[in-house]
C-alpha positions as CSV (number, residue, x, y, z in Angstrom):
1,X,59.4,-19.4,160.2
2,X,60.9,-16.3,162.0
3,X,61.2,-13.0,160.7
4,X,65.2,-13.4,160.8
5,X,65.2,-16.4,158.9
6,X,63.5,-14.6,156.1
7,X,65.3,-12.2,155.9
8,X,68.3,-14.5,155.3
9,X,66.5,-16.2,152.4
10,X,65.9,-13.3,151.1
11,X,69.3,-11.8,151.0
12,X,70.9,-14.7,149.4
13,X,71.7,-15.1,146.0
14,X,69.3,-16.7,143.4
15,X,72.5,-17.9,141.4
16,X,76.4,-17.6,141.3
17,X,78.1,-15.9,139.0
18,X,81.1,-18.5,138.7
19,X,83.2,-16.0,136.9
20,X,83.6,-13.4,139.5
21,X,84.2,-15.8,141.9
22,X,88.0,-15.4,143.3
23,X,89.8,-18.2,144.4
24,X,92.9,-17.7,147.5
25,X,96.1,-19.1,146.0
26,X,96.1,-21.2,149.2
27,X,92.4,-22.9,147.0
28,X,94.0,-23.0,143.7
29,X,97.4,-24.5,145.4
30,X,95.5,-27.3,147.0
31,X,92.9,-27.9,143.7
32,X,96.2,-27.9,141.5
33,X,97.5,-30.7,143.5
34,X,94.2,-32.8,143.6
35,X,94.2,-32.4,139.5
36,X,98.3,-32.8,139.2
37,X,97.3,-36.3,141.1
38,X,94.8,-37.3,138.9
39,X,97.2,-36.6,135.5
40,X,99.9,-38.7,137.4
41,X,97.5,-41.3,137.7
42,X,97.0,-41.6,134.1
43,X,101.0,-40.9,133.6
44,X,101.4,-44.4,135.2
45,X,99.8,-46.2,132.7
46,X,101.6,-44.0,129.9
47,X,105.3,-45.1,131.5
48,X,104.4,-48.7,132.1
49,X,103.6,-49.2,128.8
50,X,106.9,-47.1,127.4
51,X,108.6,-49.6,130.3
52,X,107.0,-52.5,128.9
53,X,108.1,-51.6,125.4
54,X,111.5,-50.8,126.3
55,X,112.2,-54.1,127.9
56,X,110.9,-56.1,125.3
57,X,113.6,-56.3,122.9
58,X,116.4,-54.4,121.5
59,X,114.3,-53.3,118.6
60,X,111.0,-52.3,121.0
61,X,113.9,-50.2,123.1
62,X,114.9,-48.6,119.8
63,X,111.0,-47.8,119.0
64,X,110.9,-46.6,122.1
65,X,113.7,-44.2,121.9
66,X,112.5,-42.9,118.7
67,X,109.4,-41.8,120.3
68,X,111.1,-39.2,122.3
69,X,111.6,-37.4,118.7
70,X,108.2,-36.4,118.6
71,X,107.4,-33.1,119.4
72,X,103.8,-34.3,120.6
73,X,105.7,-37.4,123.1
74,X,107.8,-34.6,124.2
75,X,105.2,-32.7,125.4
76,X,103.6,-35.3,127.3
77,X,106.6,-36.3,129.1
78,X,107.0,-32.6,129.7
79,X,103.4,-32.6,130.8
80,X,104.1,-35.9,133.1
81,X,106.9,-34.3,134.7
82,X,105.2,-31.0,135.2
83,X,102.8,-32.5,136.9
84,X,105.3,-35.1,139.3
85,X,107.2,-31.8,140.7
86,X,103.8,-29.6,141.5
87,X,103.0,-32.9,143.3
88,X,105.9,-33.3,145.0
89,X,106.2,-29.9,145.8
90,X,103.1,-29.0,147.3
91,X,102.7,-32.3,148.9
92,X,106.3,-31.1,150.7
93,X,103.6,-28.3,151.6
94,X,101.2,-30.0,152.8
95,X,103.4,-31.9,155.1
96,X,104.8,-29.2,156.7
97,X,101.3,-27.6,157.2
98,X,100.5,-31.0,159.0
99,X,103.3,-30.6,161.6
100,X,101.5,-27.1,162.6
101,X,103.4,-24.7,161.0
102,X,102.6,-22.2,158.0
103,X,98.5,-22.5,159.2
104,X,97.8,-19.1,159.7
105,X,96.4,-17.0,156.2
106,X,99.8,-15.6,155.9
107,X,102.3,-17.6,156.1
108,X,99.7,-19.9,154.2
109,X,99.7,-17.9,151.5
110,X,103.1,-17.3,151.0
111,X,103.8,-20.7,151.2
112,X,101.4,-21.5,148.0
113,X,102.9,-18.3,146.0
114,X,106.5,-19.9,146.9
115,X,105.6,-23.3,145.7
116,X,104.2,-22.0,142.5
117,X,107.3,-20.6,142.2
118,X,109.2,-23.1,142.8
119,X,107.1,-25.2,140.6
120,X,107.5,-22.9,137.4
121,X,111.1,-23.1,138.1
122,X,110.7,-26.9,137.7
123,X,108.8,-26.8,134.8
124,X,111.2,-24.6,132.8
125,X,114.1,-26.8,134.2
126,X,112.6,-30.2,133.2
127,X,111.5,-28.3,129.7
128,X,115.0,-27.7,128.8
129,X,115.8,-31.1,129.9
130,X,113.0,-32.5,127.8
131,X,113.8,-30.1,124.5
């Protein structure tokens, strides 16, 4: 081994300290939108089943609707809906990353601090809808 290449080994670390570890909002933007997929993929099978329920009778419809009283089923669909709009959103992003545009750090990072915003916006808009 060379004398350069030792040196390298030695100036790494032994471990990461995960907690000082500071992610780019351009990171957390994209690992939001990997997690916001993976809670609308659970969301599906939550509204198939409140479809399901709904169409089964006039009574199951009226079940149904008294759900939505519940503070807890309010939250989820809250939570569901949350989670559809960051999607969308940043997905919108994403897109218009692919066509070349918003690439550099930048405009890339204003981009993610706008859709947060926008996203928050959303949330507080589909809360009051919700409540």
């Amino acid at each position: 081994m060379e004398q350069s290449e030792q040196n390298v080994k030695k100036q790494r670390p032994v471990h990461l300290d995960l907690q000082t570890i500071r992610f780019p909002a351009t990171a957390i933007a994209s690992i939001l939108h990997r997690v916001s997929g993976v809670i609308m993929l659970f969301a599906v099978g939550i509204l198939i089943w409140l479809l399901n329920e709904s169409l089964a009778s006039p009574e199951s419809f009226a079940g149904v609707q008294s759900l939505f009283d519940n503070l807890f089923v309010k939250f989820v669909i809250w939570g569901i809906l949350t989670a559809l709009g960051y999607h969308l959103i940043v997905g919108i992003r994403h897109l218009i990353m692919d066509t070349g545009r918003w690439e550099e750090l930048p405009a890339g990072i204003a981009s993610a601090k706008a859709a947060f915003a926008l996203s928050i916006a959303f949330s507080i808009i589909v809360g009051m809808w919700v409540w």
